[in-house]
C-alpha positions in Angstrom: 0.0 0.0 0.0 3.1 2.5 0.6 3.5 2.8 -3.0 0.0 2.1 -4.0 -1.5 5.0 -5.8 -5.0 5.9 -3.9 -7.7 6.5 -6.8 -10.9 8.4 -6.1 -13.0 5.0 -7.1 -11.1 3.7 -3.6 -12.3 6.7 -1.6 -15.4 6.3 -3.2 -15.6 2.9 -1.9 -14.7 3.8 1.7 -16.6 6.5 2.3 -19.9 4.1 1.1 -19.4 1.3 2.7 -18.2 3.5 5.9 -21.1 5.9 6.0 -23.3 2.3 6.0 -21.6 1.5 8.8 -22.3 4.6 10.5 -25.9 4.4 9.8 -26.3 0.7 10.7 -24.0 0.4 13.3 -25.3 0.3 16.8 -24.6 -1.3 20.5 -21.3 0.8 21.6 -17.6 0.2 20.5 -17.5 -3.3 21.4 -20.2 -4.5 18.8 -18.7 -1.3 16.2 -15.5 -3.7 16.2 -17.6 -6.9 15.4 -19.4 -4.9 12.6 -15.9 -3.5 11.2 -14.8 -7.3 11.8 -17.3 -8.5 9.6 -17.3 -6.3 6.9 -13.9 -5.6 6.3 -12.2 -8.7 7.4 -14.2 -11.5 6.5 -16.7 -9.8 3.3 -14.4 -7.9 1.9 -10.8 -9.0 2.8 -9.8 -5.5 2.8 -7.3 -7.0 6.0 -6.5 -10.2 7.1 -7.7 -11.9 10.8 -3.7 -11.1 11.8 -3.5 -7.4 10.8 -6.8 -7.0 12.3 -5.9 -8.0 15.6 -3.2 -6.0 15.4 -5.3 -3.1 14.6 -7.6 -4.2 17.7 -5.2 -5.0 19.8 -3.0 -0.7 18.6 -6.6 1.0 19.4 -6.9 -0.9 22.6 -3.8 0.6 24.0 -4.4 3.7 22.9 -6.0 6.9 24.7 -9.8 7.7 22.4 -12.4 6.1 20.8 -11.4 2.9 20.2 -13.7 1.8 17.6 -13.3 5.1 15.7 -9.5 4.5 16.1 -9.8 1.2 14.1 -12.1 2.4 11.6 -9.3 4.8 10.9 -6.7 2.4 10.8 -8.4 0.3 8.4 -9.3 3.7 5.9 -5.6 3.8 6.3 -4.5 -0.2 5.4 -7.2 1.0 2.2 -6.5 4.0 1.1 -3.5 5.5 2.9 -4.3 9.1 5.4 -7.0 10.1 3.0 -8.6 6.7 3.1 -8.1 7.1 7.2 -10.0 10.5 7.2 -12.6 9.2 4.7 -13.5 6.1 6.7 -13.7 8.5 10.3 -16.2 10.5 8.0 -18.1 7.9 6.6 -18.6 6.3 10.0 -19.0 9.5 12.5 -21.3 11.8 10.5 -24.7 10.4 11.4 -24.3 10.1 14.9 -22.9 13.9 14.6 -26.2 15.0 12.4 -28.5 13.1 14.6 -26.9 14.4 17.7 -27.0 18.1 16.6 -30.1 18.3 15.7 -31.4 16.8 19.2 -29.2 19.5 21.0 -31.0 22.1 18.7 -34.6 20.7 19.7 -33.5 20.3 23.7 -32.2 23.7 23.2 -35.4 25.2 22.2 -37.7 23.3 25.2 -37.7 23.9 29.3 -36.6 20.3 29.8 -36.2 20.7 33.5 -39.0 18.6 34.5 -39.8 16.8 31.2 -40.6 13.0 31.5 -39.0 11.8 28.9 -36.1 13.5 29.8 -35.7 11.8 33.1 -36.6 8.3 30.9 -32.9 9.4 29.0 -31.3 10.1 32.3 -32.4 6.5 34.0 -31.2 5.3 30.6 -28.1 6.3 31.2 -27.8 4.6 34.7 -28.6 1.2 33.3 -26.3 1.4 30.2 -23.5 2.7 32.7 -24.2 0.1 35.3 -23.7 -2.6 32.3 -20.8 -1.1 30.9 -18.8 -1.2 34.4 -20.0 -4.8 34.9 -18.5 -6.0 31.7 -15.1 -3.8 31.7 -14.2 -4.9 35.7 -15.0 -8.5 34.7 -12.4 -8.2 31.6 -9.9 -5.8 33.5 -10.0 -6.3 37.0 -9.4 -10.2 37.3 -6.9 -10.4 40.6 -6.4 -8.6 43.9 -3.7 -6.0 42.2 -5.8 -4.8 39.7 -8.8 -4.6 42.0 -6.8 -3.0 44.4 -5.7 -0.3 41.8 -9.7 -0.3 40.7 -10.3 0.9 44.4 -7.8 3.6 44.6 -8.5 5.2 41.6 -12.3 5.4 42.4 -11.5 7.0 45.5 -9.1 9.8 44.4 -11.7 10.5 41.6 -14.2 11.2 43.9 -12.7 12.6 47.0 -10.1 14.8 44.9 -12.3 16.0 41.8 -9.9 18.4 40.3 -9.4 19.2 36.4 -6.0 17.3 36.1 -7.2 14.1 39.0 -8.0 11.4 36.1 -4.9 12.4 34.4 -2.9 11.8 37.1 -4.6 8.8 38.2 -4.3 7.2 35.1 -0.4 8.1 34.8 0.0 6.6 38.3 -1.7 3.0 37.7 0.5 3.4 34.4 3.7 3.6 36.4 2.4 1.0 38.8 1.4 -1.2 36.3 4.6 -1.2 34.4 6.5 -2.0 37.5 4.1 -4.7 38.9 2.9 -6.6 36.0 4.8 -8.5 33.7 2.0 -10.7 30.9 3.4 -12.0 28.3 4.6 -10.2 25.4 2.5 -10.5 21.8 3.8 -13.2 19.6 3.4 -13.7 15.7 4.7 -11.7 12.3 4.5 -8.1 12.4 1.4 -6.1 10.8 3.3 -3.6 8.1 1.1 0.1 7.9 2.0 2.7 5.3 3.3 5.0 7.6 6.4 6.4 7.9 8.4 6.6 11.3 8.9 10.3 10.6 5.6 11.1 10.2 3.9 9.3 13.1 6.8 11.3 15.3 5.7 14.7 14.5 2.4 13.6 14.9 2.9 12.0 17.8 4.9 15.5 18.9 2.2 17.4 17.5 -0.3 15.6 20.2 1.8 16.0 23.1 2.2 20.2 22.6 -1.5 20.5 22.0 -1.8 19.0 25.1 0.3 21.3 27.2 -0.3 24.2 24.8 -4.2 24.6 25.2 -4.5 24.8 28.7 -1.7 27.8 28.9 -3.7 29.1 26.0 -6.6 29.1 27.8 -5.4 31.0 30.9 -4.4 33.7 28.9 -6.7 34.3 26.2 -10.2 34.7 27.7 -12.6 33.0 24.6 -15.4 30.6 24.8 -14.0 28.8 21.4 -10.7 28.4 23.2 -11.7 26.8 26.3 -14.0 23.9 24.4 -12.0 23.3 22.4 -9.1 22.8 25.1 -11.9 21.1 27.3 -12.9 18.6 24.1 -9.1 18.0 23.3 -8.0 16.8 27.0 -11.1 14.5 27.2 -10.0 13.0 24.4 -6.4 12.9 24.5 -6.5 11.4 28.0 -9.9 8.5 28.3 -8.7 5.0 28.3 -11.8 2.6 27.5 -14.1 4.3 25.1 -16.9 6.4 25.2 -18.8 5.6 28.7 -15.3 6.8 30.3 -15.4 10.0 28.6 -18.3 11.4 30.6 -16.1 12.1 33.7 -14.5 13.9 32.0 -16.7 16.1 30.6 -18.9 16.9 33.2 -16.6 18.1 35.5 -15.3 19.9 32.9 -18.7 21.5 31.6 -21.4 21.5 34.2 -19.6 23.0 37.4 -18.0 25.6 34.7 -21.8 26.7 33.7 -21.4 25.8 30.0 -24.8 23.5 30.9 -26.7 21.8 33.4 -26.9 18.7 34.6 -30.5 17.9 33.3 -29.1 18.6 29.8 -26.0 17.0 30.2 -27.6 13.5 31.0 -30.9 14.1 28.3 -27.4 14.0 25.5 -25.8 11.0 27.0 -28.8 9.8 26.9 -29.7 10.1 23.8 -26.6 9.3 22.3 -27.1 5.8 22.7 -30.0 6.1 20.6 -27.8 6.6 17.7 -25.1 4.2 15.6 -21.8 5.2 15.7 -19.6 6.1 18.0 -20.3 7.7 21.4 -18.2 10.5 21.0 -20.0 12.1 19.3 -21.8 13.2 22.1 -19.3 16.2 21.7 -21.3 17.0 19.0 -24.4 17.3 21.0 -22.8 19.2 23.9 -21.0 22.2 21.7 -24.8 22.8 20.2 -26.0 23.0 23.4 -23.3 25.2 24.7 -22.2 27.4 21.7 -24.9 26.1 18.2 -23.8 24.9 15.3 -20.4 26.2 15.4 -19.8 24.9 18.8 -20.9 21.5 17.9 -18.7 21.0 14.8 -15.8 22.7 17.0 -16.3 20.1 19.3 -16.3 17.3 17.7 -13.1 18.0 15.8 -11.5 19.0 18.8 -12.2 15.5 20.4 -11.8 13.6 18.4 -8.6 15.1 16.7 -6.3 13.3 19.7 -7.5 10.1 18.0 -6.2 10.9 14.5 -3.1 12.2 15.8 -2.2 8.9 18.1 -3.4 6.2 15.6 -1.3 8.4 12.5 2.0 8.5 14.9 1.7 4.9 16.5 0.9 3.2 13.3 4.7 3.0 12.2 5.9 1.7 16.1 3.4 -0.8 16.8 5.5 -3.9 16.0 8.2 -2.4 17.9 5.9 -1.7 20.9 3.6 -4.8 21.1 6.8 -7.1 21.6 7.7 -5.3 25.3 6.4 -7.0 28.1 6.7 -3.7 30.6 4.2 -1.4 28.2 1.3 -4.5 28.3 2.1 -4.0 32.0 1.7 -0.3 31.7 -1.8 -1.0 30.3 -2.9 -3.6 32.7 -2.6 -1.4 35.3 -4.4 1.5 33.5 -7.4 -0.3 32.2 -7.6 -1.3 36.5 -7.5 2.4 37.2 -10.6 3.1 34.5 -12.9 0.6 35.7 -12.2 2.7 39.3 -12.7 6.0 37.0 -16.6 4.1 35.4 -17.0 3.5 39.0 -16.9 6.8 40.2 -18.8 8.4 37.1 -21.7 6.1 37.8 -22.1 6.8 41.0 -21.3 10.7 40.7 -22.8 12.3 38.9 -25.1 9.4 37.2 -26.6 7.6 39.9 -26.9 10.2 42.6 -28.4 13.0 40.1 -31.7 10.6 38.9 -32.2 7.8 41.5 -33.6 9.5 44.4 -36.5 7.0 45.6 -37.7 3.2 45.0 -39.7 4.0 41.5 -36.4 4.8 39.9 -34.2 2.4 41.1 -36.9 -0.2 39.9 -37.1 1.4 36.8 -33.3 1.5 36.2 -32.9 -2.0 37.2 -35.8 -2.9 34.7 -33.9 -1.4 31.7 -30.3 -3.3 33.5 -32.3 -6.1 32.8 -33.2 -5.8 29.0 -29.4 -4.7 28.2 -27.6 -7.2 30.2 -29.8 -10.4 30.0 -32.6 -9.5 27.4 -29.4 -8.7 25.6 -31.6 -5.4 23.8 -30.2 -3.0 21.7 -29.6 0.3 23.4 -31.9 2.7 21.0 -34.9 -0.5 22.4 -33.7 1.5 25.6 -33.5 4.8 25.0 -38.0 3.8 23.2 -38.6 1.8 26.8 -36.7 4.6 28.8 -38.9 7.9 27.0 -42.0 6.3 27.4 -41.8 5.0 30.4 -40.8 8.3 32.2 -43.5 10.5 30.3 -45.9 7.7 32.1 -44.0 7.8 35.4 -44.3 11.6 35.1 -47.8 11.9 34.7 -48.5 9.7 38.4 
């Protein structure tokens, strides 16, 4: 593919069969992957089961939106950067329309004691309830990665500061690398059309951003700059996908006054309604915030971290992979974000919409349908809105 020349019939190809996936594609990153496994592994043989994992196993590691991460990486294997950037079109754009146009209708309404937003709110417990049951039973398998589990729950919530996740997350990386030792990755190296140059500026490029923006903030006084600084961190710095990312934002958005809490939930909410990935849920939240503008500004701005890691790691990954003391690193930190879920769900999920017996019933009633009923989210998000315009109207 390095010396493949990338014709507008391939684009053309990506961006379809991407944008059908983005329409289609529902049930969170985990079932994006089996969708992306499907289509471009075993119908069309774009990559092999090997490079594949590899891909997987890259975007796992990685900071961002996992799924969105691979869907690049495969655009990539396709059609070089511009078949990367067509593929993360194809796929996010959408969840990005549908999720605009909701903040636009939310934004127009006094949703403060709307039933069917408090149906999207209880939503969101039961989805985030699920999603921290089946990450600590992947991630948190002994007494040392519980143990880290615990710690970084409580610093979370007893120390909820701007930088706290960041540091967390650093720390269970250091700890990690020094306590665990699994096995490195075995088999013939996956070969990416990348060079190493490239993927070190843009590796370079990520790191400044991320001490830039904040500085930048502090001195220039705009509503454009802080987003986007705001967006950029949040996704320059969530391990585990999409449910992780709400941390993140609310303390980032609510207690500043960009929103309230009501609003902030009705989006999460509602973004599980939609296919594609959950960070789009940026999209939703810079309408909200800042219209149009803001919405497109914040979606680039979060989800630019994941273009710049996936471009820069690309050409080390073989290199990488083969180290025993970096899988360590990531044990630890995938410990530390299930203590990170942990906290979110509790504060400010589960403590801003279950106040009495009706709601915890009716949260454990849509558990239920997710994690045995095995129901699609957006059968959910249906149960969720009805149910709290009825349970509103008792």
């Amino acid at each position: 593919m390095t010396t493949q020349r990338v014709t507008l019939k391939t684009l053309l190809e990506i961006l379809i069969v991407s944008t059908r996936l983005g329409l289609t594609s529902f049930g969170g990153p985990v079932a994006h992957l089996g969708y992306f496994h499907e289509e471009y592994v075993r119908r069309r043989k774009w990559m092999d089961e090997k490079a594949y994992a590899d891909l997987v196993a890259l975007c796992q590691f990685l900071p961002g939106p996992a799924s969105s991460q691979v869907g690049i990486g495969i655009g990539i294997v396709r059609g070089g950067v511009l078949g990367g950037i067509t593929s993360f079109i194809g796929f996010t754009t959408p969840s990005v329309i549908a999720l605009i146009l909701f903040a636009l209708f939310v934004s127009g309404l006094d949703v403060t004691d709307a039933g069917w937003l408090y149906g999207l709110k209880v939503v969101a417990v039961a989805i985030v309830a699920h999603a921290v049951m089946g990450m600590a039973g992947k991630l948190t398998t002994n007494t040392k990665t519980r143990t880290i589990a615990f710690f970084a729950l409580a610093a979370v919530l007893l120390w909820q500061t701007t930088y706290s996740q960041v540091l967390v997350i650093l720390i269970a990386g250091l700890v990690g690398y020094r306590l665990f030792k699994p096995e490195s990755s075995t088999g013939q190296s996956t070969a990416f059309p990348l060079s190493k140059r490239l993927g070190a500026t843009l590796l370079s490029i990520f790191g400044a951003l991320l001490i830039v923006l904040p500085l930048l903030r502090e001195t220039v006084e705009l509503q454009a700059v802080a987003l986007f600084d705001s967006f950029y961190r949040a996704g320059a710095l969530v391990f585990g996908g999409g449910h992780v990312v709400l941390p993140l934002l609310e303390r980032e958005l609510v207690p500043a006054g960009f929103l309230s809490e009501e609003a902030f939930l009705a989006g999460y909410g509602a973004a599980q309604a939609v296919p594609g990935p959950l960070f789009t849920f940026a999209s939703y939240l810079g309408t909200v915030i800042a219209g149009v503008p803001g919405g497109l500004l914040a979606t680039f701005a979060i989800f630019l971290p994941a273009f710049l890691l996936i471009l820069g790691a690309l050409p080390f990954w073989n290199a990488l992979r083969h180290h025993p003391k970096v899988a360590g690193a990531l044990v630890g930190v995938n410990a530390a974000v299930v203590g990170i879920l942990v906290a979110a769900f509790y504060q400010p999920i589960f403590t801003s919409t279950i106040h009495d017996a009706v709601d915890f019933v009716f949260a454990a009633f849509l558990f239920v349908m997710i994690a045995y009923w095995k129901l699609p989210p957006w059968v959910l998000v249906l149960v969720g809105v009805v149910g709290g315009m009825i349970i509103g109207t008792l």
